[in-house]
C-alpha positions in Angstrom: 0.0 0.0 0.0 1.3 3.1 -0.9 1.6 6.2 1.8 -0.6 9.0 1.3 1.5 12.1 0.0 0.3 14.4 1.9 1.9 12.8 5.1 5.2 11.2 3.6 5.9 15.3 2.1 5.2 16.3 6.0 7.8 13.5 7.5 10.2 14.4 5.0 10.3 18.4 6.0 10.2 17.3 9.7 13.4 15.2 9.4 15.2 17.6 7.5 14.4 20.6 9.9 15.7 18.1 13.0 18.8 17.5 10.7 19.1 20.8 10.2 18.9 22.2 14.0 21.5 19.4 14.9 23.6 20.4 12.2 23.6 24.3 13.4 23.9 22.9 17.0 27.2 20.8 16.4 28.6 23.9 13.9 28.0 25.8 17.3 29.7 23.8 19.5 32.5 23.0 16.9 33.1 26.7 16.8 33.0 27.3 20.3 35.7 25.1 21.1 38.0 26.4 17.8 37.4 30.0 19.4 38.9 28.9 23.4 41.6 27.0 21.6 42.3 30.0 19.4 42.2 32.2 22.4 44.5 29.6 24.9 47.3 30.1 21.8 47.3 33.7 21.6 47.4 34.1 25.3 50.5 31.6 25.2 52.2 33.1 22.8 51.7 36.7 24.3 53.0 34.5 27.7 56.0 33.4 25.5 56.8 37.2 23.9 57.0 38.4 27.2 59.2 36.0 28.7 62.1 36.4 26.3 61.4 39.9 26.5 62.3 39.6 30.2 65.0 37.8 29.6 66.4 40.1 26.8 66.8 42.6 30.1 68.4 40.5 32.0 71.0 39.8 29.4 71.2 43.6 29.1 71.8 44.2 32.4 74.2 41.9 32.9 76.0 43.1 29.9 76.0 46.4 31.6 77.0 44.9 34.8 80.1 43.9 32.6 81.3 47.6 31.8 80.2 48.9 35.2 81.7 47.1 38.0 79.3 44.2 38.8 76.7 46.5 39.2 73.3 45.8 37.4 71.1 48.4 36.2 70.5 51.1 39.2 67.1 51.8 40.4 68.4 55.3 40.2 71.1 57.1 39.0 72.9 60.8 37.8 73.6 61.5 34.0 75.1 64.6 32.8 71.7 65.1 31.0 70.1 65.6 34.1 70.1 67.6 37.6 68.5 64.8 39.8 68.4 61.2 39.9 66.4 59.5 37.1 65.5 55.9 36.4 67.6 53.4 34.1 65.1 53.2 32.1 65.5 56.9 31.3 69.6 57.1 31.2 69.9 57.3 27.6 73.3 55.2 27.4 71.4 52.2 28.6 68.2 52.6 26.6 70.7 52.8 23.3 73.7 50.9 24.2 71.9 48.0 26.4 68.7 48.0 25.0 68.8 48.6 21.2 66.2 51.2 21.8 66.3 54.5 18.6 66.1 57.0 21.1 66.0 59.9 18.3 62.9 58.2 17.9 62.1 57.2 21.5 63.5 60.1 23.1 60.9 61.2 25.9 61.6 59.3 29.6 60.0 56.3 30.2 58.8 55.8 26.6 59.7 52.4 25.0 59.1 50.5 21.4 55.7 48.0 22.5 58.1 45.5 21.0 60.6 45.4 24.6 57.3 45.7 26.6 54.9 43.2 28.2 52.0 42.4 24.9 49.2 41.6 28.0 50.0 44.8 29.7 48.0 48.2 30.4 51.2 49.7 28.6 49.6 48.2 25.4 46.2 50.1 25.7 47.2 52.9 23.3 50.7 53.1 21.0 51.9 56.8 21.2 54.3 58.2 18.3 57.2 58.0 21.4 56.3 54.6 22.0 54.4 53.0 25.7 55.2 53.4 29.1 57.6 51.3 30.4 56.3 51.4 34.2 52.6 49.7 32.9 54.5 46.8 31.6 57.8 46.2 33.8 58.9 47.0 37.1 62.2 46.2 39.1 63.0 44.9 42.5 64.4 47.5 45.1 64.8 46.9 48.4 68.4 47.4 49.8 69.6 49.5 47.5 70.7 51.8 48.8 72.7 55.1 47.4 76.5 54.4 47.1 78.7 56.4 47.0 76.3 59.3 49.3 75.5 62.3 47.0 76.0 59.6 43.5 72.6 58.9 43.2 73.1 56.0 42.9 71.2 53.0 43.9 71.9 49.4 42.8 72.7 45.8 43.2 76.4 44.6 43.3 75.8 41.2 41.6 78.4 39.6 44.0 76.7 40.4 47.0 73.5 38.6 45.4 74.1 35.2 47.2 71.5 33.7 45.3 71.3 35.1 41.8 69.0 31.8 40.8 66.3 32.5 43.2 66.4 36.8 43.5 64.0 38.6 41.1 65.4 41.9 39.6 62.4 42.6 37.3 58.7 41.4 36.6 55.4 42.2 35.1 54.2 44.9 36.9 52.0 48.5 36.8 54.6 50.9 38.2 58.3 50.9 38.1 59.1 50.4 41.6 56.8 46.9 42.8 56.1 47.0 46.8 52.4 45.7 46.0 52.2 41.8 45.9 48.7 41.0 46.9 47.2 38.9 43.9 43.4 40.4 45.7 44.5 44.0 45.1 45.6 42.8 41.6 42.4 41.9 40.4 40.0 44.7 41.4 41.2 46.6 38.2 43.4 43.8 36.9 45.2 46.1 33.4 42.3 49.0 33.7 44.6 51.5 34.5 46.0 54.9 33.7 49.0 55.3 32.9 52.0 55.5 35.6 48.9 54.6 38.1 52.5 54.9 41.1 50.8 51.9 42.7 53.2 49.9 43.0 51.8 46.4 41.6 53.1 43.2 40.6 50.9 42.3 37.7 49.5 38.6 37.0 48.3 38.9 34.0 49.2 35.5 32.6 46.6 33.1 33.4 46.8 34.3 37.3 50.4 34.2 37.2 53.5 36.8 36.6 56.8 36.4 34.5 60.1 37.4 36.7 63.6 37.4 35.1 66.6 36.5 37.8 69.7 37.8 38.2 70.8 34.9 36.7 69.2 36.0 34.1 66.5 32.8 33.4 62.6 33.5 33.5 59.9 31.9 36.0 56.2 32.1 35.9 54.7 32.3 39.2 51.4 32.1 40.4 50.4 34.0 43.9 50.6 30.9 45.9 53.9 30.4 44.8 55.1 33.5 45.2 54.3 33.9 48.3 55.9 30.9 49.7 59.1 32.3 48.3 58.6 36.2 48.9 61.4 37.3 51.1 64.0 35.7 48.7 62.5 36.8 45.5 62.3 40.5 46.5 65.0 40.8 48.7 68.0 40.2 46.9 70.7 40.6 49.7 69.3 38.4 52.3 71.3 35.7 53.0 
């Protein structure tokens, strides 16, 4: 017996539209998962860039270290440029010499190329024609150094007093140039949605919850806040025995 049309045209439309809605559903979820793979890759390869760029400073610094008496880059220090104290990263022998920075073209303080500068980092929210700011990307460890000869300006680490170069930070992802703020809570109320040279003093996790620190050995960890703090007084206080 034959079926009557009219139904057997009905059941054909209703399987195709079922097809159809499991077809879009699957495409969906397909593309979903593409998109948070996509994502997890550029994340890691920003995680990546920033790690050799952290390392490119520690190999600059202890280049520098080589031509000036064990000492790595100074927190602060006098050029002939200046009246007062400025920062390394504004002492124009080290951004040209040390850190291959065109600073005819990057001449104002603080300003860097985006390409020596944290890609995750507030620094990134807006490329200037002199460059980003350095102190939303990076920022360096201090404590003890303290100014040597009195009246130099100068305040640094004497790589040979670092008894342990492998497990000292010097610099890290951070939101001002000088990091005293740790707290991984005080981090995330604004996470990178800040102004520039927001002077608060914050290590930055912006990599997955984590930070990238280069040593004064010069090799690059990523550390998450549970970490870190297990290990805080020897990763920010470089002279402790």
């Amino acid at each position: 017996m034959k079926p009557i049309p009219a139904q057997n045209e009905m059941w054909r439309q209703n399987f195709t539209l079922i097809e159809l809605l499991i077809v879009i559903a699957i495409i969906a979820i397909l593309a979903s998962l593409l998109l948070s793979a996509l994502n997890s890759a550029r994340g890691k390869a920003r995680q990546i860039k920033c790690v050799n760029t952290l390392r490119m400073y520690g190999q600059a610094g202890s280049n520098y270290a080589g031509d000036f008496d064990d000492f790595w880059f100074p927190r602060t220090t006098k050029v002939p440029e200046k009246t007062t104290a400025t920062y390394f990263i504004n002492v124009p022998l080290i951004r040209s010499k040390y850190l291959n920075v065109d600073i005819k073209k990057y001449n104002a303080d603080g300003w860097l190329p985006p390409t020596i500068l944290c890609p995750l980092s507030s620094a990134m929210q807006k490329e200037y024609s002199y460059g980003c700011y350095f102190s939303n990307s990076y920022g360096i460890i201090y404590n003890g150094t303290d100014e040597n000869p009195v009246g130099s300006g100068f305040r640094g680490y004497r790589l040979p007093r670092i008894r342990k170069p492998s497990r000292s930070m010097a610099m890290a992802d951070a939101q001002d140039y000088l990091i005293y703020q740790t707290n991984y809570l005080e981090y995330i109320k604004k996470r990178e949605g800040v102004p520039l040279n927001p002077g608060n003093g914050m290590l930055a996790y912006r990599h997955g919850e984590s930070f990238n620190g280069v040593f004064f050995d010069i090799h690059v960890e990523s550390l998450r806040f549970s970490e870190f703090s297990k290990r805080k007084i020897e990763l920010m206080n470089p002279l402790n025995p």
